[in-house]
VOGU-3710 file (C-alpha; in Angstrom, 3 decimals, decimal comma):
1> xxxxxxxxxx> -6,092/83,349/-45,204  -5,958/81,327/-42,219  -9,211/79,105/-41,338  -9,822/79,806/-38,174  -13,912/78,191/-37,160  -15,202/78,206/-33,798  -17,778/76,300/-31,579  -20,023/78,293/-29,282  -21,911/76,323/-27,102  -24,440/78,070/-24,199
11> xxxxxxxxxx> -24,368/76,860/-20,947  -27,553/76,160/-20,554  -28,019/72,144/-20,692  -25,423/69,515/-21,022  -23,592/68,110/-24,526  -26,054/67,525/-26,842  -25,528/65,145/-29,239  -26,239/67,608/-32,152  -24,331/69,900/-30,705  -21,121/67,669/-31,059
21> xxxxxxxxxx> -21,737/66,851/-34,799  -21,765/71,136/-34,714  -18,380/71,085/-33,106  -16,857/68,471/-34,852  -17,497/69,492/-38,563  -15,822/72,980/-36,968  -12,813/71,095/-35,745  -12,761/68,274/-39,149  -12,518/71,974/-41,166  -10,218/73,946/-39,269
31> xxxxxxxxxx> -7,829/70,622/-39,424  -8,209/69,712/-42,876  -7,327/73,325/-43,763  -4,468/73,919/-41,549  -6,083/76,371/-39,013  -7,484/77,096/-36,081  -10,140/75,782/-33,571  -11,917/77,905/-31,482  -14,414/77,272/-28,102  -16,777/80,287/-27,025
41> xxxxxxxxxx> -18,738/80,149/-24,299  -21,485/82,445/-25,307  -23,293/82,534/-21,493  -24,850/86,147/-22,272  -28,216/84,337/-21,285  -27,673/85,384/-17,463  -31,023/83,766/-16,312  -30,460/80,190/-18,388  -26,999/79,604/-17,475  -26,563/75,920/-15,657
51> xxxxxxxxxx> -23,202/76,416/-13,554  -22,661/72,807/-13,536  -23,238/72,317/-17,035  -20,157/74,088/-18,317  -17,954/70,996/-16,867  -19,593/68,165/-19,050  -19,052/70,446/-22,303  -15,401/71,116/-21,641  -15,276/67,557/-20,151  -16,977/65,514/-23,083
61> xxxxxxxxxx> -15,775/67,271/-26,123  -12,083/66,608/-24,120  -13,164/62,592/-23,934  -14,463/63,169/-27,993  -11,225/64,247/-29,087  -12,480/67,561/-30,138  -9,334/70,042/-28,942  -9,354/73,167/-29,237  -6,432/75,710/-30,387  -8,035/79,021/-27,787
71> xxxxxxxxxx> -10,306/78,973/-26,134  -11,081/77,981/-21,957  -8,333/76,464/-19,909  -6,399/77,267/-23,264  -6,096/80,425/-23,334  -5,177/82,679/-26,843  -4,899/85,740/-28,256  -8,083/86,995/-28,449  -9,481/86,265/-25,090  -11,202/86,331/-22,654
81> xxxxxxxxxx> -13,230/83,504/-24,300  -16,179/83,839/-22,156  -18,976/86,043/-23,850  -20,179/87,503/-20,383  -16,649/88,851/-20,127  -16,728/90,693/-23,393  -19,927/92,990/-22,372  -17,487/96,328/-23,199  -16,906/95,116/-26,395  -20,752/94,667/-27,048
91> xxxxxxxxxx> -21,749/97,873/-25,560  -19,572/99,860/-27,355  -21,020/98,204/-30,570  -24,658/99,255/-29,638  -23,396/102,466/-29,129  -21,597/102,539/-32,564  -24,753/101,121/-34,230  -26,521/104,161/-32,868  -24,269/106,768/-33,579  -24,349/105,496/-37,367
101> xxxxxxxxxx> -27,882/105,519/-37,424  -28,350/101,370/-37,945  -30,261/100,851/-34,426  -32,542/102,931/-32,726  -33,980/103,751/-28,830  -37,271/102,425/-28,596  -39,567/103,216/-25,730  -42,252/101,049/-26,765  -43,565/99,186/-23,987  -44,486/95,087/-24,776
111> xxxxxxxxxx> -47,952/95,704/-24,730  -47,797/98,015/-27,137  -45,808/95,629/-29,726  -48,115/93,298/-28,892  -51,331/94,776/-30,014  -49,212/95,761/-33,424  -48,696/92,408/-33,907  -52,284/91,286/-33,326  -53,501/93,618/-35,998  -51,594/92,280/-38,308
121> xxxxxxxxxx> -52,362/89,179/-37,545  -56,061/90,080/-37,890  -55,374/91,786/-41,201  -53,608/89,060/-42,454  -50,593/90,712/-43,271  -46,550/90,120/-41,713  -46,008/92,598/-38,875  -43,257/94,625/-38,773  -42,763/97,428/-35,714  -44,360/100,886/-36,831
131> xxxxxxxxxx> -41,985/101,993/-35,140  -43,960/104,997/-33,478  -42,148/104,966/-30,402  -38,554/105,022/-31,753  -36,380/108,173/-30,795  -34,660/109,596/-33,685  -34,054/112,788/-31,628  -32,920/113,954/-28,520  -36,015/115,498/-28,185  -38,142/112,461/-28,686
141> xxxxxxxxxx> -36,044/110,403/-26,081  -36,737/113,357/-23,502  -40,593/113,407/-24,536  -40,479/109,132/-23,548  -38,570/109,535/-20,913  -40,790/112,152/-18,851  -43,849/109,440/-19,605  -41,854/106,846/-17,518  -40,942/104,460/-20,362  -37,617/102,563/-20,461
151> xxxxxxxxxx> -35,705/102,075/-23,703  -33,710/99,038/-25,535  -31,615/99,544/-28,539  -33,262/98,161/-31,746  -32,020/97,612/-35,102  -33,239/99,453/-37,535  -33,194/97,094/-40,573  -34,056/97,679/-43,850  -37,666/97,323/-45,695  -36,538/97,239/-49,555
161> xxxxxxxxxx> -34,075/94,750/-51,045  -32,463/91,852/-49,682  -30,002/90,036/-48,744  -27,607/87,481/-50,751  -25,738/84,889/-49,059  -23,876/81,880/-50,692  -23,834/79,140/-48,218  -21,597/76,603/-48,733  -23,575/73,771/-47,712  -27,273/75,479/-49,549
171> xxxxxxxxxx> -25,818/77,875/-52,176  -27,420/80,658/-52,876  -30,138/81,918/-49,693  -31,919/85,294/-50,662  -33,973/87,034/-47,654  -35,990/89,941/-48,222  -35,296/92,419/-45,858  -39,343/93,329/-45,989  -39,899/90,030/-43,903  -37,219/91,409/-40,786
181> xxxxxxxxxx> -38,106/92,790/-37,434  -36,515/95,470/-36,031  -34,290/92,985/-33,587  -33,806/94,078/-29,752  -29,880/94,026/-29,513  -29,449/95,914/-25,816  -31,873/95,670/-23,212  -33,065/98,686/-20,792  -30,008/97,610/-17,868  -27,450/97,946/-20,906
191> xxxxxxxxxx> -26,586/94,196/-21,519  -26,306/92,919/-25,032  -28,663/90,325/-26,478  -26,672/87,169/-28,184  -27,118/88,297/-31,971  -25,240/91,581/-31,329  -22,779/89,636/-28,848  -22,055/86,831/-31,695  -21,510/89,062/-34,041  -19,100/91,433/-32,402
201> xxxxxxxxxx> -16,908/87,984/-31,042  -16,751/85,811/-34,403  -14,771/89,491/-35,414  -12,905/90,096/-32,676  -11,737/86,224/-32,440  -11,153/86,760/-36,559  -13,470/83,750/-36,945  -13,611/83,361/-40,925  -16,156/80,572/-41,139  -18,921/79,993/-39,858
211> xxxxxxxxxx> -20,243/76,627/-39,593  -23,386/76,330/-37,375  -26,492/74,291/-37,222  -29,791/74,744/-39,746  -31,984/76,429/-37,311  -29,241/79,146/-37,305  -30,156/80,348/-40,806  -32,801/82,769/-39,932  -30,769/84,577/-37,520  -28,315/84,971/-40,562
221> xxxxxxxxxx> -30,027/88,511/-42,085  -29,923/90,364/-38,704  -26,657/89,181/-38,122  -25,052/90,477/-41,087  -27,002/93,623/-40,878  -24,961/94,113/-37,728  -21,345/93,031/-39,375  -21,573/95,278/-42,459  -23,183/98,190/-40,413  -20,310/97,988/-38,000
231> xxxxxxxxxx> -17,524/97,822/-40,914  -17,076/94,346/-40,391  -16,242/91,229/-43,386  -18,784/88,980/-43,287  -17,592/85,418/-42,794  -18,337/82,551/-44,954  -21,192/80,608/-43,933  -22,314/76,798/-43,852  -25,497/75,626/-42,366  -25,753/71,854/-41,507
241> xxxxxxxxxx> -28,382/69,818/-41,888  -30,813/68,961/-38,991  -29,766/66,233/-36,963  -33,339/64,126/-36,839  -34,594/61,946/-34,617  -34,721/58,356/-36,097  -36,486/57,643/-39,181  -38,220/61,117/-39,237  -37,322/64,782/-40,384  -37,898/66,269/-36,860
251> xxxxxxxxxx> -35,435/68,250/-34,364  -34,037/65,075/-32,300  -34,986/65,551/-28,629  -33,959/63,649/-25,236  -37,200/62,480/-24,340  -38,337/60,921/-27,711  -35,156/59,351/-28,443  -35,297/57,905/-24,880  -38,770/56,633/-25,570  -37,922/55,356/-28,867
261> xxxxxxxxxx> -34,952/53,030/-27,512  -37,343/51,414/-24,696  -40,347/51,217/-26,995  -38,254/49,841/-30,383  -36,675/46,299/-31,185  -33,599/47,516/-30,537  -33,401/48,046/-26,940  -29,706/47,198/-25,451  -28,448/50,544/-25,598  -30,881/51,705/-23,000
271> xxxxxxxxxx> -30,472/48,186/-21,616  -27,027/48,443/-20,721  -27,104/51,798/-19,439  -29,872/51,711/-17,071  -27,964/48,142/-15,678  -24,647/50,895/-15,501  -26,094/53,134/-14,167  -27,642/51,078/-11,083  -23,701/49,745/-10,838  -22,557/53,319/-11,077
281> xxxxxxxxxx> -24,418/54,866/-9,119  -25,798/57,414/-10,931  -29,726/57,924/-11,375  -30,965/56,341/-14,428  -34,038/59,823/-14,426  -30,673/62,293/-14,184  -30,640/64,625/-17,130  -27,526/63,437/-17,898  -28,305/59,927/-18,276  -29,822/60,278/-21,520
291> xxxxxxxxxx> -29,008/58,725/-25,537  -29,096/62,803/-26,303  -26,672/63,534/-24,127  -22,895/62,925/-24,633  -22,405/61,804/-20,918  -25,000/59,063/-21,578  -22,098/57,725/-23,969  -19,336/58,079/-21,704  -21,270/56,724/-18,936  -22,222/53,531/-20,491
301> xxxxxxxxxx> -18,801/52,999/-21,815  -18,996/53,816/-25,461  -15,543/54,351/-27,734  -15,174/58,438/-28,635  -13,935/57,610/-31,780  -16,755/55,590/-32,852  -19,073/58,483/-31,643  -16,594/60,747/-33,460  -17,028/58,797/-36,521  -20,718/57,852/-36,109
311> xxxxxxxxxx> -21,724/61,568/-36,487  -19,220/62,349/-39,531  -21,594/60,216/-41,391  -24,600/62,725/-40,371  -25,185/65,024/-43,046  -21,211/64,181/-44,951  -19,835/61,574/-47,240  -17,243/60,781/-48,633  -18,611/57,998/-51,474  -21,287/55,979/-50,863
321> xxxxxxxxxx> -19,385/53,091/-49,639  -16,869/54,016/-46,690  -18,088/53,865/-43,584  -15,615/53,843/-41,273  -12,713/56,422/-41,000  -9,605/56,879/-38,996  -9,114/59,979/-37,614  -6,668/61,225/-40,441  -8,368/59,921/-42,941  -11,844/61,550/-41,646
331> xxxxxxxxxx> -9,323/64,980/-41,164  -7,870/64,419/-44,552  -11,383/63,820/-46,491  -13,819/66,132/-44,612  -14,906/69,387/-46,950  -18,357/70,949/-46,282  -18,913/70,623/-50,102  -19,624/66,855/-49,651  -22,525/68,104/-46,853  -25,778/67,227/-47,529
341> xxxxxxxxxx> -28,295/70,040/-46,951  -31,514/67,217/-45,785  -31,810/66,108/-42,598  -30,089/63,412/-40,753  -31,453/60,777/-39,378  -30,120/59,679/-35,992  -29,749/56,048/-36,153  -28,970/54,094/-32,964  -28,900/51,226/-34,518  -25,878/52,188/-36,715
351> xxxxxxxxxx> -24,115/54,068/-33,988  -24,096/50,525/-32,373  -22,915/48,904/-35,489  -19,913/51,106/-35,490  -19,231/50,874/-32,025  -19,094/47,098/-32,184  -16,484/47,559/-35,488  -14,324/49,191/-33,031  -14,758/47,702/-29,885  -14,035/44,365/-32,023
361> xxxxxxxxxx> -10,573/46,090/-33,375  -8,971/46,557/-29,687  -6,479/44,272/-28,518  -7,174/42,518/-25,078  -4,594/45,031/-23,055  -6,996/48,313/-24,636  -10,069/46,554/-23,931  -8,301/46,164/-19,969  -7,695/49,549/-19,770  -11,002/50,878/-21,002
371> xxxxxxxxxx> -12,923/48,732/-18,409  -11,004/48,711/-15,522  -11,884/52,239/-13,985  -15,662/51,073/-14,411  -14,792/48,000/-11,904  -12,942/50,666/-9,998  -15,996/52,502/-9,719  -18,421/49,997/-8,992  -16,086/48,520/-5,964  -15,119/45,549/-7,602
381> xxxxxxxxxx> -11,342/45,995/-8,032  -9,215/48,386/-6,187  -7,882/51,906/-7,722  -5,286/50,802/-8,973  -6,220/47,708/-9,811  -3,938/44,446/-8,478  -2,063/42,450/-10,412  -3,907/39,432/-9,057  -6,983/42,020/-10,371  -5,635/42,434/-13,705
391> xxxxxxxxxx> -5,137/39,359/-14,459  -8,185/37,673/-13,714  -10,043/40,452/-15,759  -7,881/40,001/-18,766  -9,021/36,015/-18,383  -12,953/37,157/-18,330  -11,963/39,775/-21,375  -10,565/37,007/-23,183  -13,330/34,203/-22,693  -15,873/36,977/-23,071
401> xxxxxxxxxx> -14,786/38,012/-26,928  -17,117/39,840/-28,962  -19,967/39,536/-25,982  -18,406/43,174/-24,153  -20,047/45,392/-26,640  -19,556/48,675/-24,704  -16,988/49,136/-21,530  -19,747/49,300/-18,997  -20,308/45,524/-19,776  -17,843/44,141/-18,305
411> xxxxxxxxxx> -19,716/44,973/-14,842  -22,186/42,002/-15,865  -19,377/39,684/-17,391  -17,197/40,175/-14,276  -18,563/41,054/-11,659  -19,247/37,216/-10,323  -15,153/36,496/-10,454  -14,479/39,389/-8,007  -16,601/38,722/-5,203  -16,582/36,004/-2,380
421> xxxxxxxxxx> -20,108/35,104/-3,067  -22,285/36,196/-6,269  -25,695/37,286/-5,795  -28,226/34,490/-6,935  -30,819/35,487/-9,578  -34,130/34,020/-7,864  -36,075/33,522/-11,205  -32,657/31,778/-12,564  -33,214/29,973/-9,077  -36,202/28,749/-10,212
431> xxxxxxxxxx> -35,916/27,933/-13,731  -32,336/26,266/-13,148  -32,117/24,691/-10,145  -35,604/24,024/-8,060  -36,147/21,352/-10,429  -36,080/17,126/-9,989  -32,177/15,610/-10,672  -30,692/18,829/-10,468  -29,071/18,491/-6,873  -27,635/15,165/-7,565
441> xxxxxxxxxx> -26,194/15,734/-10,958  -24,754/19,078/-8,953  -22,810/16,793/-6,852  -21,897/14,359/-9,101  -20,285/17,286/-10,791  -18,967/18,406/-8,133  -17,406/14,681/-7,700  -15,688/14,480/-11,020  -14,645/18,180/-10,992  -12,651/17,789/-7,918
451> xxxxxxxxxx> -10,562/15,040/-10,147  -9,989/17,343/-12,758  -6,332/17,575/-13,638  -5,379/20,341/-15,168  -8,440/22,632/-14,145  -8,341/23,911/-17,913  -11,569/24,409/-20,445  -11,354/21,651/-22,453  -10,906/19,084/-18,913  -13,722/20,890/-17,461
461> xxxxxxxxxx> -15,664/20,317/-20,497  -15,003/16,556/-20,873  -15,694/15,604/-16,905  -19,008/17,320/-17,355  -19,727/15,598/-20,706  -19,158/12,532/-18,736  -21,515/13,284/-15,904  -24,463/13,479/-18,195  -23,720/10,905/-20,497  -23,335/8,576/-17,393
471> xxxxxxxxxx> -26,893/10,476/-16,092  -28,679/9,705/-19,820  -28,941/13,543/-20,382  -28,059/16,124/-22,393  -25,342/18,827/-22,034  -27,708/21,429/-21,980  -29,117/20,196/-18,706  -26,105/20,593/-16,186  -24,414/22,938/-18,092  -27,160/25,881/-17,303
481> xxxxxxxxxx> -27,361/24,243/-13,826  -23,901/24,864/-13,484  -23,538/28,560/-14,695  -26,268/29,569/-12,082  -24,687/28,207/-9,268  -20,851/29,448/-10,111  -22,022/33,133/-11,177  -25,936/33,590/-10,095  -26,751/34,313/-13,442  -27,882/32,605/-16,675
491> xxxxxxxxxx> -26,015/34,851/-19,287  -21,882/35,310/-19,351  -18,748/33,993/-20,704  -18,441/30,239/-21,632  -19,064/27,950/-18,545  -15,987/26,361/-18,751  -13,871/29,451/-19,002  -15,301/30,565/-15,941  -14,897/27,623/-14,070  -11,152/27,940/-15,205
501> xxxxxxxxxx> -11,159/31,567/-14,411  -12,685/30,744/-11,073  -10,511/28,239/-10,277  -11,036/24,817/-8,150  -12,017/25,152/-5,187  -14,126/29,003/-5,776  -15,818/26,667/-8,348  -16,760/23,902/-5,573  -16,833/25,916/-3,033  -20,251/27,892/-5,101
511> xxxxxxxxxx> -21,536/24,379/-6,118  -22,229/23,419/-2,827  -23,276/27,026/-1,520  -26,211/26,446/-4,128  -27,129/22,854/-3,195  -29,786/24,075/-0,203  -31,587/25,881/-3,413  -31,789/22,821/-5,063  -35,221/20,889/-4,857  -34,232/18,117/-2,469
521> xx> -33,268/14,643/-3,639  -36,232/12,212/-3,483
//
């Protein structure tokens, strides 16, 4: 038998993070076992859909690595691969459903449901539809219909027995079919609900395995009502483990995670991408822009494969010591028997640790390529990039080293070297240079750095050693003078590497631009 999974993703909201884990324990399966990947787009939810949020799925499982085999802008066998398209298919299995006897017309109106459920409610007992307004008959449809009511197609589900499943990631789940509604599958205009829709696709795309999140389980009984009632195999099924939000057991959502990152000692992942975002353009309050969302990743300028990886590690092991996986080793390792039915915590703090492991493990020339287009972006180099351009951001890469944690940083690290003139912090105005001495140990600098032959680091570093051991000082007290008045800022690469990078005269040139800031001599 050939694997063949499948990811099935509404488009109603952008990538979610859980989501992805969804799609990529699909893709690690179909790929370990030599078959096929599948994308749905299961849009039968007419009134949710988000037309621009079908882009950022197909765009951001595309920048995760996450191919598919059929499937949109793919193509396959089996298509069209867009559940609004298969409505035919769908109808023709309510019909079937009916003609077998498995679903019923109902011409209850919601009212009327309603105050069935409120009884039982009251009575204490689990409600299940009476069922008094079903139409069995010809007859009883043409009594409704002369009263006015509309009908939907409902399943009629069993009331004795149960169901057995053997999930591969819970083992054995029993449901008693006592506890199931009778489940709306077509509505009164004829269009399918998604339970009936899923079911009739996973067959028709041949989809053997299942592999969906936890909160899918209780749709599980209805659903296989509706595959052995219309003939079909059921597939295996696997239900993953919650992804939680961190340090609790609770559904991980946008807003608390958000809230969690600004509130939390660890704060640089929001850090750096509201600071992006500002450079980017792009509103920091946008849905998108958000540690949920997958774009929130890409935006801030996050490695795939360390997302890739990251989420692996959510609800599967391997042993209890490997943490980090290439992507044929993950491919080669990955069964669902090593998945953990609890709940995963999300942990940004690890997601960060793994990101650094690979951001530390690209050479200089990756690292150039990664964070060019966000200089591009920002206006700071052109598209494509000079070679004059390139180089002097492979200079900043270098003397920056482990600093450039995500791509997105290097609009902080480099931003000073590409302009004519660097914005001046005020408050490092303040705390840096409006203070007694500083002007005149500016220009003695400024003095001994003209005379610097060659304009290299370790030169640089000795003529301003000499300045403040001829001054009484310490170091400490030029050097931060220095950095301010070069780059406008109080953070960056070492001073002397960006004097270097800088060169001569941009270096003197920005000295003296920042003497007038300077608290005047005497």
């Amino acid at each position: 038998m050939t694997v063949r999974t499948r990811f099935a993703p509404s488009p109603t909201g952008y990538l979610h993070i859980g989501g992805v884990r969804t799609a990529l324990f699909n893709w690690l399966f179909a790929r370990q076992r030599g078959g096929q990947f599948i994308l749905r787009i299961d849009d039968t939810d007419v009134a949710r859909n988000v037309d621009e949020a079908l882009q950022p799925i197909l765009d951001g499982l595309r920048w995760l690595g996450i191919d598919w085999d059929e499937g949109p802008g793919v193509g396959g066998p089996h298509a069209p691969y867009f559940q609004s398209q298969r409505a035919d298919r769908h109808k023709a299995a309510a019909a079937r459903l009916l003609a077998t006897g498995h679903a019923y017309r109902d011409f209850a109106r919601p009212e009327e449901v309603d105050e069935e459920r409120k009884a039982a409610q009251a009575a204490g007992r689990p409600f299940l539809y009476s069922r008094r307004f079903a139409a069995f008959t010809d007859a009883d449809a043409a009594r409704f219909e002369a009263e006015g009511r509309p009908s939907f197609v409902r399943l009629k589900m069993p009331r004795e027995g149960s169901l057995v499943i053997d999930d591969a990631v819970r083992g054995r789940v029993e449901f008693a079919w006592e506890r199931e509604q009778d489940h709306v599958i077509q509505r009164a205009d004829g269009s399918c609900l998604y339970h009936l829709a899923s079911v009739v696709d996973d067959h028709d795309l041949a989809i053997t395995h299942v592999i969906r999140a936890e909160e899918h389980l209780s749709n599980t009984p209805r659903q296989a009502f509706i595959a052995t009632s219309l003939g079909y195999p059921l597939p295996a099924y696997a239900h993953l483990p919650l992804v939680a939000e961190p340090g609790s057991r609770t559904k991980l959502s946008k807003r608390k995670l958000a809230q969690y990152l600004k509130n939390n000692d660890f704060k640089q992942v929001m850090d750096h991408g509201l600071r992006i975002a500002e450079r980017m353009g792009v509103s920091a309050d946008a849905d998108t822009f958000n540690p949920v969302i997958v774009d929130f990743y890409r935006e801030v300028g996050y490695l795939p494969w360390a997302i890739d990886n990251y989420l692996a590690l959510l609800g599967w092991s391997y042993d209890d010591k490997t943490e980090f996986f290439s992507r044929e080793e993950l491919t080669r390792h990955f069964t669902l028997e090593r998945i953990n039915a609890s709940p995963a915590s999300f942990d940004p703090k690890k997601l960060w640790a793994v990101q650094d492991h690979y951001m530390a493990m690209l050479t200089a020339d990756e690292r150039l390529a990664m964070m060019l287009p966000f200089l591009a972006r920002a206006g700071l180099v052109a598209d494509p990039a000079t070679p004059g351009e390139r180089e002097t951001v492979r200079k900043v890469i270098e003397a920056s080293g482990d600093r450039l944690k995500v791509a997105g940083d290097i609009l902080a690290y480099a931003d000073f070297f590409l302009v004519d003139e660097p914005a001046i912090d005020p408050a490092a105005v303040k705390q840096r240079l409006a203070k007694p001495g500083v002007r005149a140990l500016l220009e003695a600098f400024s003095g001994a750095l003209a005379a610097v032959e060659p304009f290299e680091p370790p030169m640089i570093e000795a003529a301003l050693k000499q300045v403040v051991e001829a001054a009484g000082l310490k170091v400490g007290d030029l050097v931060h003078a220095v950095r301010v008045a070069v780059t406008g800022k109080t953070v960056g690469p070492g001073l002397y590497d960006c004097l270097a990078i800088l060169g001569r005269e941009r270096s003197l040139d920005r000295i003296r631009r920042a003497l007038p800031a300077c608290e005047p001599i005497g």
